[in-house]
C-alpha positions in Angstrom: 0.0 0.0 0.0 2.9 2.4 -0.7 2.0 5.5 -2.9 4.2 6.0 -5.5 5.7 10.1 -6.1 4.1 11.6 -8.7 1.5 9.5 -9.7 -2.1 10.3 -9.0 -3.8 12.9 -10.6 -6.7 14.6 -10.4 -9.0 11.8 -10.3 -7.6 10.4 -7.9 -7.4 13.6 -5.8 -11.3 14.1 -6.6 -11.9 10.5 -5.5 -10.3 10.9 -2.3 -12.0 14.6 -1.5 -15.2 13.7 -2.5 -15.3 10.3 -0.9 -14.0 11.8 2.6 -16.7 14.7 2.3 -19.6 13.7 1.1 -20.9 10.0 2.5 -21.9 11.8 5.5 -24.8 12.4 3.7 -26.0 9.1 4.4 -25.6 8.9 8.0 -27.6 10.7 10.8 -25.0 14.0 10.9 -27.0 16.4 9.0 -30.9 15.2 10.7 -29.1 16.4 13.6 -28.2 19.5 11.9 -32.1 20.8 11.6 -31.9 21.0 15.5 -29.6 23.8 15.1 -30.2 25.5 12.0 -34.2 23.9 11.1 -35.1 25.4 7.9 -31.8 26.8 6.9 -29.9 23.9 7.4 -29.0 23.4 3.5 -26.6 26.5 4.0 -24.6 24.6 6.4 -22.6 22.9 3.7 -22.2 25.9 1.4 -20.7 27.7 4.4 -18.2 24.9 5.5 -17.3 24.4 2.2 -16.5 28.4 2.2 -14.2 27.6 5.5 -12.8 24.1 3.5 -11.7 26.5 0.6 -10.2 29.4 2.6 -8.0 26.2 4.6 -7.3 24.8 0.7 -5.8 28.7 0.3 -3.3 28.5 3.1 -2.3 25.0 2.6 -1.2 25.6 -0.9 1.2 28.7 0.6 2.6 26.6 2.8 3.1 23.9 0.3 4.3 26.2 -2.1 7.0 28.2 0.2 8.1 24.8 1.5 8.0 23.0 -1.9 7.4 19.4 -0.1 4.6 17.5 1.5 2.8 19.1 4.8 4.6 16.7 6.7 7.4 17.8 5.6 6.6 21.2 5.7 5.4 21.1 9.8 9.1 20.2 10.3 10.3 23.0 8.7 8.5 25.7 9.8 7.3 24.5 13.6 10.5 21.9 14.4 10.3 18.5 14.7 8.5 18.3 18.5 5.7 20.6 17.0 5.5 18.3 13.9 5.0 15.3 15.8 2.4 16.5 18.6 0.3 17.6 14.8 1.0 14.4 13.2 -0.1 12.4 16.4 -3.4 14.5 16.4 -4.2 13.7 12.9 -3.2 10.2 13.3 -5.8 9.8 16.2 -8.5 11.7 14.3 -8.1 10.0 11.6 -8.5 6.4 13.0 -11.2 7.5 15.6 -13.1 8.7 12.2 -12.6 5.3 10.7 -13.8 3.8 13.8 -17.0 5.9 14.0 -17.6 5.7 10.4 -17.1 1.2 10.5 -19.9 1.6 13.7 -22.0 4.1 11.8 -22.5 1.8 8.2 -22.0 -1.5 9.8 -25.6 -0.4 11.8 -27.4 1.2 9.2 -27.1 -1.9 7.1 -28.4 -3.7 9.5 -31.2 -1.4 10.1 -32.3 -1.1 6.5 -31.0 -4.3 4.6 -30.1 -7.1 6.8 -31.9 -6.5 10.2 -31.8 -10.5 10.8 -27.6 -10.1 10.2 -25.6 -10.1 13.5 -23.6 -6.9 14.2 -20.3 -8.5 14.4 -20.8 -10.3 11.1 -21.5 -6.8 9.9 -18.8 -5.3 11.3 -16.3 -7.8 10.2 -17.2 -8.1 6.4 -16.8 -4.1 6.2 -13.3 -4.8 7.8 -12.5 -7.4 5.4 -12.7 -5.6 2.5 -11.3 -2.6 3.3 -8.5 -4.6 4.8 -8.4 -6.2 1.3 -8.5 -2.6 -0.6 -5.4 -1.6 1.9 -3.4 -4.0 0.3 -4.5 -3.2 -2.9 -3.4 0.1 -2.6 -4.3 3.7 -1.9 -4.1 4.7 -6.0 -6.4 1.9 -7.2 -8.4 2.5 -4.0 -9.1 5.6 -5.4 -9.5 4.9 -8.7 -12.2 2.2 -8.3 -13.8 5.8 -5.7 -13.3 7.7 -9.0 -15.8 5.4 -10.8 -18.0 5.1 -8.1 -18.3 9.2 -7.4 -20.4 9.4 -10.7 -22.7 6.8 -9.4 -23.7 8.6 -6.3 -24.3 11.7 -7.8 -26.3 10.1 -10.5 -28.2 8.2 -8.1 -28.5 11.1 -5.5 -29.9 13.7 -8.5 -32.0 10.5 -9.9 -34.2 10.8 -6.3 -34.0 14.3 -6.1 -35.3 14.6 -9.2 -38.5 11.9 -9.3 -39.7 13.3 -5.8 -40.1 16.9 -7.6 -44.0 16.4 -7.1 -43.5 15.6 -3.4 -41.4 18.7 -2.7 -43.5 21.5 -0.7 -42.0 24.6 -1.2 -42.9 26.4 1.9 -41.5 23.8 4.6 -38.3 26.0 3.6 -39.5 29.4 5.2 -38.5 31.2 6.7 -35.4 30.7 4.6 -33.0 32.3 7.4 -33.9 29.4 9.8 -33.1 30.7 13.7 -31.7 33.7 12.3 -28.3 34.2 9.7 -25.9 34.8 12.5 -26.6 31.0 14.0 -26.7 29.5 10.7 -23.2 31.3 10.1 -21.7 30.2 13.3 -23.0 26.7 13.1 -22.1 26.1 9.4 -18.4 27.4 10.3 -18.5 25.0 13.4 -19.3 22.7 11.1 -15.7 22.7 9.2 -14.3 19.4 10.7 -16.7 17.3 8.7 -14.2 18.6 6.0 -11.2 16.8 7.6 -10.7 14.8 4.4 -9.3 17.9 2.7 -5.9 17.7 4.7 -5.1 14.0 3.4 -4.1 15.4 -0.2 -1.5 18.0 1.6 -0.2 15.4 3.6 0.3 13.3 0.4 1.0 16.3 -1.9 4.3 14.0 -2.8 2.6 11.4 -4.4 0.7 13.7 -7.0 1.7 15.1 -9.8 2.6 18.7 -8.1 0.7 21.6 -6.7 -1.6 22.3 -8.7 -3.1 18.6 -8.8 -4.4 19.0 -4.8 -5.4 22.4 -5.8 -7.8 21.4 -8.4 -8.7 18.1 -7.3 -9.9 19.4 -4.0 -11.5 22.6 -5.5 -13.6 20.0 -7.8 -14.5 17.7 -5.4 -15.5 20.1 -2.8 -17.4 21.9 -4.6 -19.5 18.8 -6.2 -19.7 17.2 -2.5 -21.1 20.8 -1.4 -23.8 20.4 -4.4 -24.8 16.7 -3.3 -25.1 18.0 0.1 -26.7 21.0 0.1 -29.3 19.5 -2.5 -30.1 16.6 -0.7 -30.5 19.1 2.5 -33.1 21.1 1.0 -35.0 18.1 -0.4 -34.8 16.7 2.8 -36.9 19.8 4.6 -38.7 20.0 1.3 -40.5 17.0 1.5 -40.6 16.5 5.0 -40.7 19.5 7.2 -38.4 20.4 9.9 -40.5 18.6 12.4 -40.6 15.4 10.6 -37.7 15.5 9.6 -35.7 15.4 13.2 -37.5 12.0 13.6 -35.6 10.4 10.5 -32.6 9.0 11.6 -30.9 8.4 8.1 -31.8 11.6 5.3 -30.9 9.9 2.1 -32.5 6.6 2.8 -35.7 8.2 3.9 -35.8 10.4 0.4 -34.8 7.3 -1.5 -38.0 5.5 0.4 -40.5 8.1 -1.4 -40.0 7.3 -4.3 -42.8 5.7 -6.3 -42.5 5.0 -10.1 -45.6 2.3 -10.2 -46.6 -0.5 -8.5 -44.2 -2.5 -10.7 -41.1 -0.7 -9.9 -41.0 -0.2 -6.1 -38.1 -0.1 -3.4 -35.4 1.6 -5.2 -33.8 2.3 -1.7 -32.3 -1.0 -1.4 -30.0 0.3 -4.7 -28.8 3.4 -2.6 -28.1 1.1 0.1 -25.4 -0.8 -2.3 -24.1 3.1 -3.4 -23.7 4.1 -0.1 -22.3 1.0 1.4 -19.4 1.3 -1.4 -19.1 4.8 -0.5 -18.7 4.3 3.3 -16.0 1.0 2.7 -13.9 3.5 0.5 -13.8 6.7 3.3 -13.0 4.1 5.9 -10.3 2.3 3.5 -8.9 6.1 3.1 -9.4 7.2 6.5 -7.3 4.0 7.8 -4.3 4.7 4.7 -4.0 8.1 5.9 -3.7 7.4 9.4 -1.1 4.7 8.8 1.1 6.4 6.7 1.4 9.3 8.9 2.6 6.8 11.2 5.1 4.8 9.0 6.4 8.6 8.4 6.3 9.2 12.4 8.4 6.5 12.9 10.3 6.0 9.7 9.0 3.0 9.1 10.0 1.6 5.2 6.6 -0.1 4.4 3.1 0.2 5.3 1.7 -3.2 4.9 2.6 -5.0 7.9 0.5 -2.0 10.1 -2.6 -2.6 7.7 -4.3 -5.7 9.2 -3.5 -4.9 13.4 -4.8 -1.2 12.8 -8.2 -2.3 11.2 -9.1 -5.3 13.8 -8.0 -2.7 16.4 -10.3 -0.5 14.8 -13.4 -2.8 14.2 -12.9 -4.0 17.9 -13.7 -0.6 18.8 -16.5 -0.1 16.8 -18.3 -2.5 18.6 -17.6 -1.5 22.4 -20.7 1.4 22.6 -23.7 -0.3 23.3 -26.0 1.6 21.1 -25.6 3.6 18.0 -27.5 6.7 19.6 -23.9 7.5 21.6 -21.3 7.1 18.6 -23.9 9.6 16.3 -23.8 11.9 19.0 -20.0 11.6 19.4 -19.8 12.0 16.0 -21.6 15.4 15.6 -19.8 16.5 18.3 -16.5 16.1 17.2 -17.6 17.5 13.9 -18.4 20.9 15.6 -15.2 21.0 17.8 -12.4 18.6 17.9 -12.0 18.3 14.1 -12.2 22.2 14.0 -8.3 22.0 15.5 -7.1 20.1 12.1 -9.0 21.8 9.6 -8.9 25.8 10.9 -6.7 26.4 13.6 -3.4 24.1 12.9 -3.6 25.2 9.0 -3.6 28.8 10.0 -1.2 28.5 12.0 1.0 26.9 9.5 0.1 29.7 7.6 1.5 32.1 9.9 4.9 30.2 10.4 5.1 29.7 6.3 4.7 34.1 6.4 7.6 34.3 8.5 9.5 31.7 6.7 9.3 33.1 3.2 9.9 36.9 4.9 13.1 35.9 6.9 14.1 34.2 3.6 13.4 37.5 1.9 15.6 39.4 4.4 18.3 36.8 4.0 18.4 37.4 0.4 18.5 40.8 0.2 21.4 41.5 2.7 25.0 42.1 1.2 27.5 39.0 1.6 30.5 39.9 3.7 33.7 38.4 2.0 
């Protein structure tokens, strides 16, 4: 599982972005979201997606002032103590993500599909094949997410679309929900769903160059924003806000609506294949970025032999909380304020250290030899 320098693209930049950012839209985050911001919570994503840009902007400084990988780049400009407290963080958000995420699908399959399945049968076949996509490899990983990002937009636009008739209009008023100053602060506490856009930075060695992350994350944020935000205001459309707190999964309740004729019924149990495809890749790239960030903490020459121990680590965890109620809430809470650290606050402050760099150099530059 060992990427090679220089050779994903933008697809595969796009593949990882959009996969990390978008399948929360089919787990219980954003019915939790109408609490806060009820009729206005389709702006939530527009306005994180405003904060994931602005962190894209500062990344590429530092990546360009450094000219290396932000790994690389942390032990420039902070030393090498400060790099590995950051590393460390992202290494333990990154896995405790994974772990949530394995808990999160593992359940809802069982709730919707397979309700006779037991749980760690669930767990474990989720874990099995990302185990088996680890070893794969992180660029064919991504290129099989590549294929399947088409499909979940198709298939997310395809139920938006046929529940047109279903839509009512005015469940969206008053359009500033609780007023635009909560929707503001609660779509910017909202970054750390983002998290995903910091694994391309910390990769940024195994792309083409620069300008690769750059537009594979501008692409893919911006078509995970549409997904989101769309599905959002369908979401409130059709049900209200005061239905719409009592659905625990958005997406599969939409898909349920749907009604072509009594010949073709039950389309939900396709989105439940998309989404279950979509949730084994996130995990697959949440684990990959986590353990590489440790090989590179502790210099380690391959990846492979950390793959299997970290994911039954990881799906042994998933199953300690009793009930799924708990790890949802964790989840959304962690979104507004842990992950905040890794997507805002550490990327501005490398920011801040890559200003000074590139000035001191500046100075250096323009003061006279002495011979």
């Amino acid at each position: 599982m060992k990427a090679q320098p220089g050779n994903m693209g933008i697809a595969e930049g796009m593949s990882l972005v959009f996969i990390t950012t978008s399948s929360t839209i089919f787990l219980a985050a954003w019915s939790l979201a109408i609490d806060r911001t009820t009729t206005a919570s389709w702006m939530m994503p527009l306005i994180n997606t405003c904060t994931g840009l602005l962190t894209l902007c500062l990344l590429l400084y530092v990546l360009s002032v450094t000219s290396t990988d932000l790994y690389d780049a942390c032990q420039l400009l902070v030393g090498t103590t400060a790099t590995r407290l950051i590393v460390l963080y992202y290494i333990g958000i990154y896995f405790l993500d994974a772990t949530l995420l394995l808990r999160q699908f593992a359940e809802n399959t069982l709730l919707t599909a397979l309700p006779e399945l037991p749980f760690e049968i669930a767990i474990g076949w989720y874990t099995i094949i990302a185990v088996i996509l680890s070893y794969i490899g992180i660029e064919a990983t991504l290129r099989a997410g590549y294929i399947i990002m088409p499909l979940i937009i198709l298939a997310s636009f395809t139920v938006l679309t046929m529940l047109l008739p279903q839509y009512e209009i005015l469940y969206l008023a008053p359009w500033r929900g609780p007023g635009l100053d909560k929707v503001l602060a609660s779509g910017v506490m909202s970054s750390g769903i983002n998290i995903g856009i910091l694994i391309p930075a910390f990769l940024a060695s195994s792309f083409q160059n620069t300008k690769t992350v750059k537009y594979s994350v501008l692409y893919a944020l911006g078509l995970s924003c549409l997904v989101k935000t769309a599905t959002l205001a369908a979401f409130i459309a059709a049900f209200g806000t005061g239905s719409a707190r009592e659905k625990v999964l958005p997406f599969y309740e939409l898909s349920r609506l749907v009604y072509i004729n009594r010949y073709i019924q039950r389309i939900e149990s396709l989105v439940i294949i998309v989404w279950a495809v979509a949730g084994i890749l996130n995990i697959t790239v949440l684990v990959y970025a986590g353990i590489y960030l440790l090989a590179r903490l502790f210099n380690l020459p391959t990846l492979k032999p950390l793959i299997l121990p970290v994911l039954l680590l990881i799906s042994a965890l998933a199953m300690i909380p009793e009930e799924i109620t708990s790890v949802i809430t964790l989840h959304t809470k962690l979104h507004f304020g842990l992950y905040n650290i890794g997507t805002m606050l550490i990327p501005f402050a490398l920011f801040v250290m890559a200003l000074i760099h590139a000035f001191k150099q500046k100075n250096s530059k323009k003061q006279p030899s002495c011979q």
